[in-house]
PyMOL CGO cylinders between C-alpha atoms (Angstrom):
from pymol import cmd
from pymol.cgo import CYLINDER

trace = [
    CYLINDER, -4.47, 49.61, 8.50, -5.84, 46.06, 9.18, 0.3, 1, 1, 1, 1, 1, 1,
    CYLINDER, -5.84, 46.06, 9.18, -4.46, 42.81, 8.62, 0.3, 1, 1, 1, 1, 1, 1,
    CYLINDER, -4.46, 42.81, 8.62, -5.79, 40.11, 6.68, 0.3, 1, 1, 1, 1, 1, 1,
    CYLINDER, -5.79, 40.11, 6.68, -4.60, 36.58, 6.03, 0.3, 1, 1, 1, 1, 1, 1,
    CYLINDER, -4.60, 36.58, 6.03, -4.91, 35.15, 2.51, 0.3, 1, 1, 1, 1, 1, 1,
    CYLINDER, -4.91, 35.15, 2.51, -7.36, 32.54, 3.51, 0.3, 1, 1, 1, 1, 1, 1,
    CYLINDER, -7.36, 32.54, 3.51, -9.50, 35.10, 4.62, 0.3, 1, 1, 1, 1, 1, 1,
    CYLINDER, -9.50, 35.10, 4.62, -9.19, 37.22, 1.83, 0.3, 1, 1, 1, 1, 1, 1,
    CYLINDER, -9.19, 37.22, 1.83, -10.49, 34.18, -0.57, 0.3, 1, 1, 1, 1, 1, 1,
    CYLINDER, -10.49, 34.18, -0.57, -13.05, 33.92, 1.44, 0.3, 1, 1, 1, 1, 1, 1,
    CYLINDER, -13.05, 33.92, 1.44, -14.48, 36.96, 1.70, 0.3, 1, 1, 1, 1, 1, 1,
    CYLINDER, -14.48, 36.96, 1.70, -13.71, 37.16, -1.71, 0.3, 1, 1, 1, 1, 1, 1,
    CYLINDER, -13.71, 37.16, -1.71, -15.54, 34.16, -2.80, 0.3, 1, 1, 1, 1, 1, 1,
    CYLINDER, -15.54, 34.16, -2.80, -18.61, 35.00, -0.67, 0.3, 1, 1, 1, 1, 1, 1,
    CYLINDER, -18.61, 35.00, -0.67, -19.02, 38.51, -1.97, 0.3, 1, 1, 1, 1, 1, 1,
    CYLINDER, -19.02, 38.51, -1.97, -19.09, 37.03, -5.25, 0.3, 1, 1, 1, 1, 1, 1,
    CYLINDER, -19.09, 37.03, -5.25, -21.40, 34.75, -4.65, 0.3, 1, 1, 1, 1, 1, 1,
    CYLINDER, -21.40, 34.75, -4.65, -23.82, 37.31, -3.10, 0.3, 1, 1, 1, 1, 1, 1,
    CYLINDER, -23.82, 37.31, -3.10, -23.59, 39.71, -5.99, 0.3, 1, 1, 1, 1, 1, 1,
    CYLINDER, -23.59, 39.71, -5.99, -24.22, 37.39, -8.36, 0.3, 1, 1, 1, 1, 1, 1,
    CYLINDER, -24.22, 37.39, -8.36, -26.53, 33.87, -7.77, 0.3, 1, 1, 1, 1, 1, 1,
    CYLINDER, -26.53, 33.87, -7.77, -25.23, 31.90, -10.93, 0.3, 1, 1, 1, 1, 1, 1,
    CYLINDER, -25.23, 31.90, -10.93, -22.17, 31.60, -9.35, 0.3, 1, 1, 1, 1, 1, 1,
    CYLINDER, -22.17, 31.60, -9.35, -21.37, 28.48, -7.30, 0.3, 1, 1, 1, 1, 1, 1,
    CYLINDER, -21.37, 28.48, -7.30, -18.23, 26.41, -6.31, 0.3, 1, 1, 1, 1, 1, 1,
    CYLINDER, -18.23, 26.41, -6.31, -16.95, 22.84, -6.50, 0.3, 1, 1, 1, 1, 1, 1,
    CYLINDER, -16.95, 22.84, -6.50, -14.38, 21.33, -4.81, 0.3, 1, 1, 1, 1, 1, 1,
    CYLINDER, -14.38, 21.33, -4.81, -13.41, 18.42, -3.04, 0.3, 1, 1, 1, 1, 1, 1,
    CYLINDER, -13.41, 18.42, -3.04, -14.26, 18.48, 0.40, 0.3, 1, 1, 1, 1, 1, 1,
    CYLINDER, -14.26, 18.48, 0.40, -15.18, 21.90, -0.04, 0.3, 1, 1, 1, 1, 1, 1,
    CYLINDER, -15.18, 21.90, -0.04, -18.93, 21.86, 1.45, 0.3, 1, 1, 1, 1, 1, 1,
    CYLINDER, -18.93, 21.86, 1.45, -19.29, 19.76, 4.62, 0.3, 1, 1, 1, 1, 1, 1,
    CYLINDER, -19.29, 19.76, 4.62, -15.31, 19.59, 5.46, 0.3, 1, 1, 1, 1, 1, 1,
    CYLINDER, -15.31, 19.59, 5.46, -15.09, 23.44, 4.43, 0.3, 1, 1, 1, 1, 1, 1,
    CYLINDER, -15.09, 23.44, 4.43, -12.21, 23.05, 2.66, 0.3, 1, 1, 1, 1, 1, 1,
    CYLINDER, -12.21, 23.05, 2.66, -8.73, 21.59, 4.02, 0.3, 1, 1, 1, 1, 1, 1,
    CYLINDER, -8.73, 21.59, 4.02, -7.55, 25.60, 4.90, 0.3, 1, 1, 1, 1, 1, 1,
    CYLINDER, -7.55, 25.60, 4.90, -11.01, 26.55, 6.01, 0.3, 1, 1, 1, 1, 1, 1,
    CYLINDER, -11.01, 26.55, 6.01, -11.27, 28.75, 3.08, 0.3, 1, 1, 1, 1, 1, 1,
    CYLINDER, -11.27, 28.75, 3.08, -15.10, 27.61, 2.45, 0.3, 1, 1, 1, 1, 1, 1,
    CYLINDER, -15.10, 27.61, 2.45, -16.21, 27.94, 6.03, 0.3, 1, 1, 1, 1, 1, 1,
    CYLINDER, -16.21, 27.94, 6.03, -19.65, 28.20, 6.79, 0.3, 1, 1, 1, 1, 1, 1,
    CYLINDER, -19.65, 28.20, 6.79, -20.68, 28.77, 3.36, 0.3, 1, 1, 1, 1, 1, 1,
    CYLINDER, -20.68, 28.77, 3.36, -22.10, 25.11, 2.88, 0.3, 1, 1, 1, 1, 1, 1,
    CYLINDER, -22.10, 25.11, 2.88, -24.62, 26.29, 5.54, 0.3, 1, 1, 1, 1, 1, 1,
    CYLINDER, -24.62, 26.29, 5.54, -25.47, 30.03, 3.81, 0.3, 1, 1, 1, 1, 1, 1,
    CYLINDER, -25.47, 30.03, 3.81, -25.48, 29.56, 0.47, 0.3, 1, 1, 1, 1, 1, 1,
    CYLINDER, -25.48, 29.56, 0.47, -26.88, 25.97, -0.07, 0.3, 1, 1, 1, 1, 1, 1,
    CYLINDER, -26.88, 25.97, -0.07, -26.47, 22.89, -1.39, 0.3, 1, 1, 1, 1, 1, 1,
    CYLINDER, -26.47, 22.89, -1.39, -26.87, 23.89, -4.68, 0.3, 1, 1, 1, 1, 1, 1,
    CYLINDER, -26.87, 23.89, -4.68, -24.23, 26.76, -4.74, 0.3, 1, 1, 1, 1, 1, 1,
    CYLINDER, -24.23, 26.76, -4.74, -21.60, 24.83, -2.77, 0.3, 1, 1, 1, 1, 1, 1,
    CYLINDER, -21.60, 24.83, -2.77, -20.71, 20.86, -3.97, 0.3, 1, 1, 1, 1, 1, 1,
    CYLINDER, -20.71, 20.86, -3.97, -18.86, 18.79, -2.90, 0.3, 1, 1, 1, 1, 1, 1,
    CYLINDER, -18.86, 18.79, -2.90, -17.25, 16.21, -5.76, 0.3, 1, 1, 1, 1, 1, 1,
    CYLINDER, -17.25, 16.21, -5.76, -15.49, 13.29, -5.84, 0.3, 1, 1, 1, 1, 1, 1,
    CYLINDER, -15.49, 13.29, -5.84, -11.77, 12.69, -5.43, 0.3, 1, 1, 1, 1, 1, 1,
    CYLINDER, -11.77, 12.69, -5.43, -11.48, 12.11, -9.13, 0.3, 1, 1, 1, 1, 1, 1,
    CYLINDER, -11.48, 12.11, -9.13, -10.60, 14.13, -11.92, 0.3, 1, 1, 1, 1, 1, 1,
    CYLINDER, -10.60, 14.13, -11.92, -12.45, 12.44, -14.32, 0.3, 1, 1, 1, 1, 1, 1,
    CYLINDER, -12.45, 12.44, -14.32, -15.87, 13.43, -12.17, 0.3, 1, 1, 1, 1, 1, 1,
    CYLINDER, -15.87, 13.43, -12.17, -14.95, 16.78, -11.20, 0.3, 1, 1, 1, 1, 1, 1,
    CYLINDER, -14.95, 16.78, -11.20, -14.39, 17.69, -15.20, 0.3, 1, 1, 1, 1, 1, 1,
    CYLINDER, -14.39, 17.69, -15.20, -17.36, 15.44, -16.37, 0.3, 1, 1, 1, 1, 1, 1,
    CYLINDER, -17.36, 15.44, -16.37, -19.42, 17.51, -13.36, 0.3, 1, 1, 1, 1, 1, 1,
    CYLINDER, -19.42, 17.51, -13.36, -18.65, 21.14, -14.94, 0.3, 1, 1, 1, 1, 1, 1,
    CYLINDER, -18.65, 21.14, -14.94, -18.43, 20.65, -18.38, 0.3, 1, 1, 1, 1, 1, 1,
    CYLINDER, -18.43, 20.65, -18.38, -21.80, 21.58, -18.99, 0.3, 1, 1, 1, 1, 1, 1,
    CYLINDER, -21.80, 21.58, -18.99, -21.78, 24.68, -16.69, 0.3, 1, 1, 1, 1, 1, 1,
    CYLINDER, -21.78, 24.68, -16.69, -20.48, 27.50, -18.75, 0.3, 1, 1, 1, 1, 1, 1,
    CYLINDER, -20.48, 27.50, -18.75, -23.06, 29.62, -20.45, 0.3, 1, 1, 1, 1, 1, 1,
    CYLINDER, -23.06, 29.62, -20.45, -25.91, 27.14, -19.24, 0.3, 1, 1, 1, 1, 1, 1,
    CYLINDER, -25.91, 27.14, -19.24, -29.40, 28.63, -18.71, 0.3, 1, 1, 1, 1, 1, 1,
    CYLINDER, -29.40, 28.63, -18.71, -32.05, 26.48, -19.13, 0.3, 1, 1, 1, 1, 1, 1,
    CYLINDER, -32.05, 26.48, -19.13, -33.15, 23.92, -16.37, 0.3, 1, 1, 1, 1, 1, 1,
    CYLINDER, -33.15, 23.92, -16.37, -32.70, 20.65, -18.25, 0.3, 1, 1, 1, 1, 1, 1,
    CYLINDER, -32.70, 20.65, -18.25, -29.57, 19.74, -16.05, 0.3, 1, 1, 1, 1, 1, 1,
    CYLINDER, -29.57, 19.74, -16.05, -31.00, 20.46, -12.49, 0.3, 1, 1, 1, 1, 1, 1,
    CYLINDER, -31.00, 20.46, -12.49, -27.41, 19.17, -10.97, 0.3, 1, 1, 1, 1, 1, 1,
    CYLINDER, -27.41, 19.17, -10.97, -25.83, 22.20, -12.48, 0.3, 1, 1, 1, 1, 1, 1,
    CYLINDER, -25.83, 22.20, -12.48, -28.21, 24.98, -12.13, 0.3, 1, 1, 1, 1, 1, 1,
    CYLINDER, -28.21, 24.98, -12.13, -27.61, 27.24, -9.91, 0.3, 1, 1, 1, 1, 1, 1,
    CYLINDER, -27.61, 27.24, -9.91, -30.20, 29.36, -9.65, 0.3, 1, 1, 1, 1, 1, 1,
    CYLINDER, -30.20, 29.36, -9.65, -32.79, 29.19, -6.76, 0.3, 1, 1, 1, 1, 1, 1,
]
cmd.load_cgo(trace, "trace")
């Protein structure tokens, strides 16, 4: 039986997610560049993209205004939340 931390666990989690289905995509802060204080988002900034991984700001007041057009979206007249290819 192998041993796995829960850090890794979200992250493999959150990655296998992501590659079975490309509308989803996270935001966080710090969570792109900085990879997360725990590491949880570590390296993927640098697979998935820019798109699919955002950083936002320290404030909760831009992190709401950021996804409250995200559920159910699929057209491209918001190209900051669409995260298809």
């Amino acid at each position: 039986m192998s041993i796995m931390t829960y850090r890794q666990a979200l992250h493999d989690t959150l990655r296998a997610e992501m590659l079975r289905d490309d509308t989803v995509f996270l935001m966080g802060e710090e969570i792109g560049v900085f990879e997360g204080s725990y590491k949880i988002t570590a390296g993927l900034l640098k697979e998935f993209g820019e798109k699919r991984v955002r950083d936002t700001p320290i404030a909760e007041e831009g992190f709401a205004g950021a996804a409250r057009p995200a559920p159910g979206r699929r057209d491209d007249d918001d190209q900051l939340l669409d995260a298809r290819p």
